[in-house]
MDTraj code that builds the backbone (N, CA, C; nanometers):
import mdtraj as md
import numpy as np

residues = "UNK UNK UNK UNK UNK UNK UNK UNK UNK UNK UNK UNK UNK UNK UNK UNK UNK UNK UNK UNK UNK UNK UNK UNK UNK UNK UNK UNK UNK UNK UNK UNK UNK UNK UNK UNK UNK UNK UNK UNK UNK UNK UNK UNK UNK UNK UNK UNK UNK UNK UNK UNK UNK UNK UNK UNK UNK UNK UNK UNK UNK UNK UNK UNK UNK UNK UNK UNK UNK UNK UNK UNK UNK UNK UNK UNK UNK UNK UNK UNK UNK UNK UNK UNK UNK UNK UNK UNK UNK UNK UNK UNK UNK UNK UNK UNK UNK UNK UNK UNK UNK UNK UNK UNK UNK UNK UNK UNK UNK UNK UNK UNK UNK UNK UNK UNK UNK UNK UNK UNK UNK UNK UNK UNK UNK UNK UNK UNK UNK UNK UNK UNK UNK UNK UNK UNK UNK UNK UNK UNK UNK UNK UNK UNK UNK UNK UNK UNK UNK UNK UNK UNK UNK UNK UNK UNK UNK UNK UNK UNK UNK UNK UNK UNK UNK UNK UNK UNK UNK UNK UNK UNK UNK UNK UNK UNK UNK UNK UNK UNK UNK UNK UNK UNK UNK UNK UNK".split()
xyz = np.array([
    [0.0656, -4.2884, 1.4146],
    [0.1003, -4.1789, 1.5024],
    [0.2211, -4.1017, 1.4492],
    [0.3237, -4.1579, 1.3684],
    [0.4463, -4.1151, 1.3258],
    [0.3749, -4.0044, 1.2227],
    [0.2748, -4.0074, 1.1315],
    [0.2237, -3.9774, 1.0237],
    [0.1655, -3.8286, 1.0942],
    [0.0887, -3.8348, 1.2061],
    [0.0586, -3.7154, 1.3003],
    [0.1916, -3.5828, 1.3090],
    [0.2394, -3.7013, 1.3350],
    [0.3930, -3.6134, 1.4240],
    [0.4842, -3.5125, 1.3645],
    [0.4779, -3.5818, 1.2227],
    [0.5789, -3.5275, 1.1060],
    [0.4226, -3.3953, 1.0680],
    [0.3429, -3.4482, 1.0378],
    [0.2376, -3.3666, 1.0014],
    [0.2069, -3.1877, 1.0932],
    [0.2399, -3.2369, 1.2481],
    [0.2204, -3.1173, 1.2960],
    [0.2817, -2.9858, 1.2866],
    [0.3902, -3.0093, 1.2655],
    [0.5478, -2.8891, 1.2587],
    [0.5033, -2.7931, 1.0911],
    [0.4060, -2.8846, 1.0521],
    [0.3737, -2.7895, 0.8921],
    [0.2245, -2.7145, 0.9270],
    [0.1716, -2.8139, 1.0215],
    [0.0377, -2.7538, 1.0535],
    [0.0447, -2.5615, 1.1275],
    [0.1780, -2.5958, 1.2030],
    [0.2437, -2.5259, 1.3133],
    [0.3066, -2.4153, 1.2135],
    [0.3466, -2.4510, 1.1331],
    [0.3944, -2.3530, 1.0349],
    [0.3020, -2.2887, 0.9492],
    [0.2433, -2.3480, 0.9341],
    [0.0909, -2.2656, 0.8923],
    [0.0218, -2.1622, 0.9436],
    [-0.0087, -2.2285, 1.0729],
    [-0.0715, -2.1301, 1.1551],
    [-0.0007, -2.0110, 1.1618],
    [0.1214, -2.0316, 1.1977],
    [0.2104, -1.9396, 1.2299],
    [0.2325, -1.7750, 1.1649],
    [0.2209, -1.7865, 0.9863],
    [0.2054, -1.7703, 0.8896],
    [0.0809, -1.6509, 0.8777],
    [-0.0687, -1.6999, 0.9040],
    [-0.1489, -1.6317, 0.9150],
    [-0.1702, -1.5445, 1.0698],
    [-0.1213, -1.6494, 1.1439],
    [-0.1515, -1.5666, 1.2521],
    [-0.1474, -1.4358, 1.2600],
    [-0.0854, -1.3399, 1.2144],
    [-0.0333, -1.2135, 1.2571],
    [-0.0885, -1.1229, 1.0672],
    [-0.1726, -1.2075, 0.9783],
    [-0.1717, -1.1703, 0.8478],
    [-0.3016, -1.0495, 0.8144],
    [-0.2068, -0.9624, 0.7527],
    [-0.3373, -0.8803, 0.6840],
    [-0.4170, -0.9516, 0.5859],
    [-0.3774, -1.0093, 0.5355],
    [-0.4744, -1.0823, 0.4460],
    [-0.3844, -1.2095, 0.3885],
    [-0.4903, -1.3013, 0.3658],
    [-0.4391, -1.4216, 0.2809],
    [-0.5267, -1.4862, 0.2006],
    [-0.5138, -1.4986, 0.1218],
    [-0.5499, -1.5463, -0.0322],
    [-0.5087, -1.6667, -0.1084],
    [-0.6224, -1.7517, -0.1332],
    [-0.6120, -1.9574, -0.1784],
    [-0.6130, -1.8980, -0.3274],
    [-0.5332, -1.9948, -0.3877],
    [-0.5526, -1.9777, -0.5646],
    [-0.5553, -2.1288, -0.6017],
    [-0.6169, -2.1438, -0.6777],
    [-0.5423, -2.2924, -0.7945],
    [-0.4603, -2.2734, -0.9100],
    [-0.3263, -2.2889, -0.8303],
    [-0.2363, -2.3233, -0.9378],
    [-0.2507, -2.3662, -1.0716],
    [-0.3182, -2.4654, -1.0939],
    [-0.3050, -2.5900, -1.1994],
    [-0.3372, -2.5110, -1.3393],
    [-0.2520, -2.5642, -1.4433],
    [-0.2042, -2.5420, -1.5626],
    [-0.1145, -2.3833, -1.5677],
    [-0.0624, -2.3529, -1.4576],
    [0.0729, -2.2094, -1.4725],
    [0.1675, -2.2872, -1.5068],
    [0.2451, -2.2176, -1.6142],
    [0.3881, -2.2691, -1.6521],
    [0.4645, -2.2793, -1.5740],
    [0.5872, -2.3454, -1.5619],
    [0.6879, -2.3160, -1.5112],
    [0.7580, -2.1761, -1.4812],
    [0.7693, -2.0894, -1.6263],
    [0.7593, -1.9621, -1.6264],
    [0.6648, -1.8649, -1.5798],
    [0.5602, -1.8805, -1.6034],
    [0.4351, -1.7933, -1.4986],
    [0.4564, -1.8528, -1.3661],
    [0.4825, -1.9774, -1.3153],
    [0.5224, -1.9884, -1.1699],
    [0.5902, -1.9040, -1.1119],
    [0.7419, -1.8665, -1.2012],
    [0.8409, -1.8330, -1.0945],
    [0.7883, -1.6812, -1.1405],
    [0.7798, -1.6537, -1.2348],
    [0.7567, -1.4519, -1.2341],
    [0.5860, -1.4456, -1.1093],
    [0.4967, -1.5435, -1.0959],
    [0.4422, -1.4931, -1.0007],
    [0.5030, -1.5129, -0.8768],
    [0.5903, -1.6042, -0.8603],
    [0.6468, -1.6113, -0.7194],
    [0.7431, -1.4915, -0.6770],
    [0.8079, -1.4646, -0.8170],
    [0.9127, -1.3534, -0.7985],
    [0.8101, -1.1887, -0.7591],
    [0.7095, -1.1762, -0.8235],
    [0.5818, -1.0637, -0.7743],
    [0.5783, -1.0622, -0.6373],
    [0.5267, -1.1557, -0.6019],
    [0.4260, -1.1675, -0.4670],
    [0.6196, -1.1779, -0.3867],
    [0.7284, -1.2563, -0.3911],
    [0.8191, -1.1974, -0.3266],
    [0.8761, -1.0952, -0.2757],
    [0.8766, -1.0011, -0.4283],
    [0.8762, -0.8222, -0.4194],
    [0.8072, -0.7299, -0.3416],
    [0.7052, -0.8003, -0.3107],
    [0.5814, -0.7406, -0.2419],
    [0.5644, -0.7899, -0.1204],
    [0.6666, -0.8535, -0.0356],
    [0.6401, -0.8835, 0.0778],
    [0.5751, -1.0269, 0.1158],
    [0.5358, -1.0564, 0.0011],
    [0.3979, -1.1930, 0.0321],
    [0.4400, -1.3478, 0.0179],
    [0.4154, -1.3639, 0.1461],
    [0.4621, -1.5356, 0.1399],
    [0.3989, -1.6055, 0.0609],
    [0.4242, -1.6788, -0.0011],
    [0.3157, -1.7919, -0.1243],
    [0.3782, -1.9219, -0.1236],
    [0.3080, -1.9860, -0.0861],
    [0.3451, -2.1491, -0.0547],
    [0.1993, -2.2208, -0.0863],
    [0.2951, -2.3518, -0.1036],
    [0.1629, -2.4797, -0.1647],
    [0.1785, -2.5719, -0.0636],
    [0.0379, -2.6419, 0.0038],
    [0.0600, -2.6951, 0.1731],
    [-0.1057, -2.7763, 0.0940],
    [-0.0966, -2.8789, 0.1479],
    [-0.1808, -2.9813, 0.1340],
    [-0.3510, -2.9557, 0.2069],
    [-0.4409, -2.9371, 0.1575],
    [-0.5696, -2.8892, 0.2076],
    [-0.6187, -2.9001, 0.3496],
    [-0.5356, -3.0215, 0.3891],
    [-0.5806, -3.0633, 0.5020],
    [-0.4883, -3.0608, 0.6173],
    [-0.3750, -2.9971, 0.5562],
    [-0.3198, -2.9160, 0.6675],
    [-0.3504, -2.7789, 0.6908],
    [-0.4218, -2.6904, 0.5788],
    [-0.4128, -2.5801, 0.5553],
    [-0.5960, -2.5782, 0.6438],
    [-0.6657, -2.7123, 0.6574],
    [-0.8018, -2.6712, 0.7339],
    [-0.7469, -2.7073, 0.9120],
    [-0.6429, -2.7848, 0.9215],
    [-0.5805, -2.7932, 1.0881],
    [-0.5506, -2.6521, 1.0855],
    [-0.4595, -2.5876, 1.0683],
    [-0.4168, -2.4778, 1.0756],
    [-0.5347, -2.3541, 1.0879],
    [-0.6389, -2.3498, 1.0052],
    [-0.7464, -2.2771, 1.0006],
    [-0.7909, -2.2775, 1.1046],
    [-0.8380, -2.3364, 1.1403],
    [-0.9262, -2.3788, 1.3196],
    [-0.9163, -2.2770, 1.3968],
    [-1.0072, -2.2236, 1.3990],
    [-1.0053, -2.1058, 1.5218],
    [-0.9846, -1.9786, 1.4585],
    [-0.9402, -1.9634, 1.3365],
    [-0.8532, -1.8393, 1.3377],
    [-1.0223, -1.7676, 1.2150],
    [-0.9728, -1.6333, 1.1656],
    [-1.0685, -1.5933, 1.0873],
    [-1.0405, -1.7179, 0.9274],
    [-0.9449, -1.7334, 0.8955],
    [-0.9266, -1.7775, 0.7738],
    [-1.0072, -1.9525, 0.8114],
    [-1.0714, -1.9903, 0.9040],
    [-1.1837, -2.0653, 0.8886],
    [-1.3049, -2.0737, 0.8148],
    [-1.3200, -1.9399, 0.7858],
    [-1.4384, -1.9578, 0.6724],
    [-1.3880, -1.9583, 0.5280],
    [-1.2611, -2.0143, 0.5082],
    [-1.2047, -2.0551, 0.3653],
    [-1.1695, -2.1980, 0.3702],
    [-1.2038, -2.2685, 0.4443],
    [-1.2224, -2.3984, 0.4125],
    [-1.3214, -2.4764, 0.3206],
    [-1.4233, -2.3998, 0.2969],
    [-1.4904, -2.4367, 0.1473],
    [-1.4253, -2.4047, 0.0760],
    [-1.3039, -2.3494, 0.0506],
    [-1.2185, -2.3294, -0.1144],
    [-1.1315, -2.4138, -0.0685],
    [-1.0995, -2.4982, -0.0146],
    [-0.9960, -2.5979, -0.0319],
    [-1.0248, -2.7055, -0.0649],
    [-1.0622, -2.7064, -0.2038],
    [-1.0786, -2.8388, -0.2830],
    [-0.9705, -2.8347, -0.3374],
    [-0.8903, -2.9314, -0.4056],
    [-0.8389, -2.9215, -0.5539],
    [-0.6864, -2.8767, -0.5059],
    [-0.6058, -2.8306, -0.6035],
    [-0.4615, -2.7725, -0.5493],
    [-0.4571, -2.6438, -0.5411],
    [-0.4543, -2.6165, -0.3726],
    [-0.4401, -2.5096, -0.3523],
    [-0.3194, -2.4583, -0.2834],
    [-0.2623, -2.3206, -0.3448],
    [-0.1754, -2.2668, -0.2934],
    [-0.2564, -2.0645, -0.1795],
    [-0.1063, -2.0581, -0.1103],
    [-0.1722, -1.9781, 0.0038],
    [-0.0598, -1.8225, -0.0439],
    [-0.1410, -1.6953, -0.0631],
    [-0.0683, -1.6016, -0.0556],
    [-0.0564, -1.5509, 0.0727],
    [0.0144, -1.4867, 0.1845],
    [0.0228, -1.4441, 0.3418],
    [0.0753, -1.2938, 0.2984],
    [0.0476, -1.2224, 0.3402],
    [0.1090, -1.0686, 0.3664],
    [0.1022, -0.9985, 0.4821],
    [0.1467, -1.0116, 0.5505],
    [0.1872, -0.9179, 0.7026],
    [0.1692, -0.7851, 0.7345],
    [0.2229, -0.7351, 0.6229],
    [0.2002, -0.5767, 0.5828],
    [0.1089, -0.4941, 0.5118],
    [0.0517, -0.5535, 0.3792],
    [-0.0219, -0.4936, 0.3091],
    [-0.1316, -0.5722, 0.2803],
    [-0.2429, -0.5098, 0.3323],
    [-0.3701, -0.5709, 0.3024],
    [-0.4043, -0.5975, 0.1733],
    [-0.3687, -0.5147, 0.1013],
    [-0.4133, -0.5544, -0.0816],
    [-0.3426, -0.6124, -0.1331],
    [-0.1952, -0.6472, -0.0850],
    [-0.1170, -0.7013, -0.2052],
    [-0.1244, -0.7951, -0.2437],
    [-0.1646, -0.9248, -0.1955],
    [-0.1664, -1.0729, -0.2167],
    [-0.3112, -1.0272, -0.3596],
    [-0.4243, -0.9988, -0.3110],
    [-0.5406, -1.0132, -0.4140],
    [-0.4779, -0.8853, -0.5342],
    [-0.4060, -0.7914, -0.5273],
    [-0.4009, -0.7077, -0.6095],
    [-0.3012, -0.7871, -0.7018],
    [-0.1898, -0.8258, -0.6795],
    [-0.0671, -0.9310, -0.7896],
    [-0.1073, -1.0295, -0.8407],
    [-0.2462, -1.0776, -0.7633],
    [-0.2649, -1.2593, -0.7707],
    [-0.3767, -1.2063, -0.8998],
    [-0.4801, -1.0897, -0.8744],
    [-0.5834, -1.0976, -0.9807],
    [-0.5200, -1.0104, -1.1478],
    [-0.4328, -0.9356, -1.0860],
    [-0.3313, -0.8510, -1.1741],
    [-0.2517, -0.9667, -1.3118],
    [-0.2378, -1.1002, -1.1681],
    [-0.1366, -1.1776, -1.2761],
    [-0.2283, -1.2755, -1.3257],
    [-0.3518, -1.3011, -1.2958],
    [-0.4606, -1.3807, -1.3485],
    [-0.5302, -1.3318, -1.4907],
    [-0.5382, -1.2280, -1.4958],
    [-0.5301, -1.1536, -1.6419],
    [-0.4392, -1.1888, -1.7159],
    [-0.3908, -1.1975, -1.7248],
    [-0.2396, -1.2574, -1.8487],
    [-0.2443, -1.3938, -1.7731],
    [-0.2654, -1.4824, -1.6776],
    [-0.2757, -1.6083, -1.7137],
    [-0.3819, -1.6554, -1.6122],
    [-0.4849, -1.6945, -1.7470],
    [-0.5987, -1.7382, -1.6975],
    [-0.6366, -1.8409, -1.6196],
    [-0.5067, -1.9406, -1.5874],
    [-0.5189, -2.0687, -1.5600],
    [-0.5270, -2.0631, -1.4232],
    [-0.4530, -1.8745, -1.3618],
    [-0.4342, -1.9195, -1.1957],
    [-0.5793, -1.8648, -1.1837],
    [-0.6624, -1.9185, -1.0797],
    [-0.7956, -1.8704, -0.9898],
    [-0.7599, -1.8736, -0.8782],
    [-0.8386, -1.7729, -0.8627],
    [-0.8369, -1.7426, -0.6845],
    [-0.9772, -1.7909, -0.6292],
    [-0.9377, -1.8125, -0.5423],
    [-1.0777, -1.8990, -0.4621],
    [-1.1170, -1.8429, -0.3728],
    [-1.0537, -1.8067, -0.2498],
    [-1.1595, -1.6659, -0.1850],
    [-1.0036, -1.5976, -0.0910],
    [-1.0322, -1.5228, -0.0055],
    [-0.9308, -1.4551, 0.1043],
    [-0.9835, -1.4369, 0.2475],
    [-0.8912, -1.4096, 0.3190],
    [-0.9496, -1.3098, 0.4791],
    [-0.9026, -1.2310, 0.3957],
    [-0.9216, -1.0516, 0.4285],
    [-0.8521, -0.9332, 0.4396],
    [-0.9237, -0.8689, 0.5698],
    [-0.8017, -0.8556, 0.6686],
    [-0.7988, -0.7969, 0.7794],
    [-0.9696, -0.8495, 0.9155],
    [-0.9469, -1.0046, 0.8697],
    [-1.0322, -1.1028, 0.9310],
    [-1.1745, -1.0936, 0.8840],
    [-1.1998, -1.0319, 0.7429],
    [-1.3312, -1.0633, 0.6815],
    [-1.2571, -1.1361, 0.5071],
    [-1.3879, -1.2875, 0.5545],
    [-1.3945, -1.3672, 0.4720],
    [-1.4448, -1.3158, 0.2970],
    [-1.3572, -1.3013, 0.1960],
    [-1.4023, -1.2246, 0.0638],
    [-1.4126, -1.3794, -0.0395],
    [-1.4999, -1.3461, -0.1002],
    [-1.5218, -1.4137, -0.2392],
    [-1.4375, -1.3706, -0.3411],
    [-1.4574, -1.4274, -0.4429],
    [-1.3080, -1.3797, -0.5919],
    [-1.3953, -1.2853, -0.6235],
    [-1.5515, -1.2679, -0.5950],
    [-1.5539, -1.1087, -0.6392],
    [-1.5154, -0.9956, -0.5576],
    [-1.5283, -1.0462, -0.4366],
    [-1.4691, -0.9301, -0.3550],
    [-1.3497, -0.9069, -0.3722],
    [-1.2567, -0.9943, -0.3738],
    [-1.1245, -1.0397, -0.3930],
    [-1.0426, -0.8887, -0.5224],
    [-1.1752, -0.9062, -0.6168],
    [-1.1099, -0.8625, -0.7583],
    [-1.1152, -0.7034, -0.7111],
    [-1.2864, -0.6740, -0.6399],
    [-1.2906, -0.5659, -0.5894],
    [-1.1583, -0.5039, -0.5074],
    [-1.1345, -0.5780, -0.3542],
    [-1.0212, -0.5278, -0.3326],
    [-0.8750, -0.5352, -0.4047],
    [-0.8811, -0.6077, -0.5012],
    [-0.7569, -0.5732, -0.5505],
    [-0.7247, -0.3872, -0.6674],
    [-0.8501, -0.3452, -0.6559],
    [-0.8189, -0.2653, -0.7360],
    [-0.7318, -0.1266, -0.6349],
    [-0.8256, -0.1509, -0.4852],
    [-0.7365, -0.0436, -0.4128],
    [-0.5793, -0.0481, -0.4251],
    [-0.5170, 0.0718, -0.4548],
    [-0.3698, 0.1115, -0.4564],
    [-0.3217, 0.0355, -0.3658],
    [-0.1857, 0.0122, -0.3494],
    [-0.0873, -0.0072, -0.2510],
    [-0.0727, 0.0788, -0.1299],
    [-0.0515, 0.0472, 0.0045],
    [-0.0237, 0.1818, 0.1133],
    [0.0678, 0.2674, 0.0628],
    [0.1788, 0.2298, -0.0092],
    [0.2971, 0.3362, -0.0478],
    [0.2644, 0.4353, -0.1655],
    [0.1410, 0.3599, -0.2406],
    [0.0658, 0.4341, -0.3444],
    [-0.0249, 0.5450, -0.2973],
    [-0.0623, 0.5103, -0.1972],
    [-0.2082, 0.6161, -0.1264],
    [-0.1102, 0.6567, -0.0466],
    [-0.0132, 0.6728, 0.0105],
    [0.0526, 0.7933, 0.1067],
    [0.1392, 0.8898, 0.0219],
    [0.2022, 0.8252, -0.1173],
    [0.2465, 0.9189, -0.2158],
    [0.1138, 1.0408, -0.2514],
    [0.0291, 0.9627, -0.2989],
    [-0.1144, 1.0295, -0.3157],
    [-0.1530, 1.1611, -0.2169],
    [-0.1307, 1.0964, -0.0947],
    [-0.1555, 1.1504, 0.0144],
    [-0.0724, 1.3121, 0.0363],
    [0.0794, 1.2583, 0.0287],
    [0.1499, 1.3481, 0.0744],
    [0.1397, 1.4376, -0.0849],
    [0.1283, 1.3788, -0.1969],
    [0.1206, 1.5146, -0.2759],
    [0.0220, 1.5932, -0.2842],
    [-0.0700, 1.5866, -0.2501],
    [-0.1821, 1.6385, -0.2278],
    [-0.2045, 1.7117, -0.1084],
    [-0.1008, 1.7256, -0.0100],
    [-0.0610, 1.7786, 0.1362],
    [0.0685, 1.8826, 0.0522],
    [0.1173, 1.8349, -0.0269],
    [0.2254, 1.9558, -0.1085],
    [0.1796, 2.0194, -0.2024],
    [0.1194, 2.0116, -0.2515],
    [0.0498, 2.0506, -0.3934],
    [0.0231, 2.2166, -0.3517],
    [-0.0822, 2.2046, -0.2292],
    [-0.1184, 2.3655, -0.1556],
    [0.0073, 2.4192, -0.1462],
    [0.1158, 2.3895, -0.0928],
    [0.2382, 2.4445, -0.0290],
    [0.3053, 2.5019, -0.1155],
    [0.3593, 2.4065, -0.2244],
    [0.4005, 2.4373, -0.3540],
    [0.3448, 2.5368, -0.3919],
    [0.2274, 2.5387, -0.4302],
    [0.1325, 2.6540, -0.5385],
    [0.1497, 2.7941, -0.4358],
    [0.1583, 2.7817, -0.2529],
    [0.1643, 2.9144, -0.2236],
    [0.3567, 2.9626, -0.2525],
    [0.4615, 2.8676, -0.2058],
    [0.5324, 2.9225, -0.2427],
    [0.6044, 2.9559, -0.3900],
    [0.5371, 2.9439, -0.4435],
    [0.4936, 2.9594, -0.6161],
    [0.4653, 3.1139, -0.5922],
    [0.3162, 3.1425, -0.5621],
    [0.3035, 3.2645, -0.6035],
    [0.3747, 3.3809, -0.4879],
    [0.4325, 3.3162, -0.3926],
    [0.5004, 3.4193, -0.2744],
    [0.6287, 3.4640, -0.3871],
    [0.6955, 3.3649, -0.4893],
    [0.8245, 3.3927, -0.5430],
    [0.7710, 3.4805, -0.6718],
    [0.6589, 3.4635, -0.6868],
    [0.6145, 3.5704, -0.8068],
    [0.6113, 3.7124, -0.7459],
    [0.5302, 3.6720, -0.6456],
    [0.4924, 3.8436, -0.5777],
    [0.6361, 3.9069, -0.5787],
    [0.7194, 3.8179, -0.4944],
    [0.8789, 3.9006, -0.4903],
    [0.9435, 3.9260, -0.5874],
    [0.9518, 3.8567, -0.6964],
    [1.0126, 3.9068, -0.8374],
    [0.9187, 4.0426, -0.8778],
    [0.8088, 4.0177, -0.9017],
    [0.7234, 4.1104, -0.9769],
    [0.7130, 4.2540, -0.8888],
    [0.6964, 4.2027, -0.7468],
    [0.6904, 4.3009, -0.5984],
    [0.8247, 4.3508, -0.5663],
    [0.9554, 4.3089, -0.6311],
    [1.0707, 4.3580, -0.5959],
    [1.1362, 4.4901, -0.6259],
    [1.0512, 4.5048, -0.7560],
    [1.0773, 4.6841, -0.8133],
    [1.0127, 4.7253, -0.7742],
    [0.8822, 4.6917, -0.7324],
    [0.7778, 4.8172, -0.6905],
    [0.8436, 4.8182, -0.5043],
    [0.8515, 4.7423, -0.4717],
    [0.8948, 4.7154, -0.3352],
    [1.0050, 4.7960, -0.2961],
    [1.1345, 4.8251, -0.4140],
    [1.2226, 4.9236, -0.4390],
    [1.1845, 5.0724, -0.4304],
    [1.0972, 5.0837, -0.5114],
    [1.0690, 5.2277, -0.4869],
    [0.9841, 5.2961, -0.3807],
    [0.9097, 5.1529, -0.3716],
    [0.8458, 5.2166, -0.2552],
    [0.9075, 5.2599, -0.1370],
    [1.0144, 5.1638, -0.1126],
    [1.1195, 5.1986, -0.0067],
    [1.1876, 5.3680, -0.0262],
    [1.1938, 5.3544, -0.1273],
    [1.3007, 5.5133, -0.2114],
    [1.2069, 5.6294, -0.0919],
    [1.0898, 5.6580, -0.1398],
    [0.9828, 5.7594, -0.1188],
    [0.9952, 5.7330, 0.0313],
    [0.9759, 5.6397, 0.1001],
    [0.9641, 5.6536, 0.2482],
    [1.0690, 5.6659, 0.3122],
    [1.1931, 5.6486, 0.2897],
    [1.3208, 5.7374, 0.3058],
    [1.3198, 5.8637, 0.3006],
    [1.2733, 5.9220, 0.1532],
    [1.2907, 6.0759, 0.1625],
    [1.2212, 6.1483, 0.2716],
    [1.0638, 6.0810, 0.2671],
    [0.9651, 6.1081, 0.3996],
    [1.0081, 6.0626, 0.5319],
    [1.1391, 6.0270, 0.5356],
    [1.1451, 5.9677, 0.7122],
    [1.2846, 6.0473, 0.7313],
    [1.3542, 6.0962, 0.6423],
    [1.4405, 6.1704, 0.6591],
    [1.4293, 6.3662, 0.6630],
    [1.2854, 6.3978, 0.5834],
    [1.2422, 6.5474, 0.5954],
    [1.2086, 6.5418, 0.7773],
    [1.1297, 6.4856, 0.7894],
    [1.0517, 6.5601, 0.9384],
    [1.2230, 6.5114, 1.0533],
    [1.2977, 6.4274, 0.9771],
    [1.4367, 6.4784, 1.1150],
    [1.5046, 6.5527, 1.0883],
    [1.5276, 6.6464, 0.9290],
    [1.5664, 6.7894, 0.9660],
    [1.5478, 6.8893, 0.9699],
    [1.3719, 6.8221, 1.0335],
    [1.2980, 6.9808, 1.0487],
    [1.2872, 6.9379, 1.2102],
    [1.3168, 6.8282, 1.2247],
    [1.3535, 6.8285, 1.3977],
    [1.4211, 6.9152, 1.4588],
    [1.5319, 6.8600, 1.3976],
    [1.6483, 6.9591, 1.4833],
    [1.6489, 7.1221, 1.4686],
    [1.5915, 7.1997, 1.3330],
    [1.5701, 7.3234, 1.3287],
    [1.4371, 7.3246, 1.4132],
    [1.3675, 7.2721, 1.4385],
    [1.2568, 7.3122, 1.5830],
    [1.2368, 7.3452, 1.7235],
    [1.3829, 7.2746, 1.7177],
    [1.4420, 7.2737, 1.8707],
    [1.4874, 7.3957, 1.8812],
    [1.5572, 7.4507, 1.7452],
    [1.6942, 7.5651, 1.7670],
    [1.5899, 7.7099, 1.8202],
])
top = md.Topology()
chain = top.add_chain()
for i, resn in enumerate(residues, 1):
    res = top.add_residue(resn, chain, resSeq=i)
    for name in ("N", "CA", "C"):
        top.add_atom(name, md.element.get_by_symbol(name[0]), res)
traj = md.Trajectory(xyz[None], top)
């Protein structure tokens, strides 16, 4: 019963973890260096993403109920857990990003945003941008029009500023004849 007891507070921490997760993502560690450990831990840190290593069979207590239940067939073997709160792509986009240069980490499957993905889906969603990538995208492409009109509004006025000059000249002379043929009309 002692073995339960100590066991629950990690189960509890687990849950905890996904509960509220845009996505989370199982890998197998086994054969990453020491050095590929910490530069992927230091990644997935940068990026918001919790990554911890929790024993399979706390990581299927914890599952129970939640969507990340249908990733209990990838918990064979040593598995570690990416969590991200914020960004749906980031855990599969760093994890398959850093699996290219080291072949040893695999990913075994994910939730993203409570649908169960395979490592092919996995690879698929990792190619979508970042949110901060697609709203840069976004907003330049919302400036781009704006820009290009006040672009050619500052051409028209440079180029439109002499002609704009004279044109003014001529409608002076014409707005000033018919008022002093005013006042001799009256007389």
């Amino acid at each position: 019963m002692a073995k339960v007891e100590l066991k629950q507070p990690i189960v509890e921490a687990i849950a905890e973890e996904i509960k509220d997760a845009q996505s989370v993502v199982l890998v197998d560690y086994r054969g990453l260096t020491v050095a590929q450990d910490t530069e992927l831990r230091k990644q997935l840190r940068e990026a918001g993403v919790v990554y911890k290593v929790y024993k399979n069979t706390m990581m299927k207590r914890a599952f129970e109920g939640t969507p990340c239940e249908g990733l209990e067939s990838c918990l064979e073997g040593p598995s570690a857990i990416a969590v991200s709160k914020d960004d749906a792509t980031a855990p599969a986009r760093i994890l398959c990003k850093f699996a290219k240069d080291a072949p040893a980490l695999e990913l075994k499957g994910g939730v993203v945003e409570g649908n169960v993905y395979d490592v092919a889906g996995l690879t698929e969603l990792s190619k979508i941008p970042s949110r901060e990538e697609l709203l840069s995208r976004l907003l330049g492409s919302m400036q781009s029009p704006i820009a290009n009109f006040a672009r050619v509004i500052k051409q028209i006025a440079e180029k439109g500023g002499a002609d704009a000059a004279e044109a003014a000249a001529p409608a002076e002379e014409t707005a000033e004849a018919p008022a002093a043929e005013a006042p001799a009309a009256e007389e």
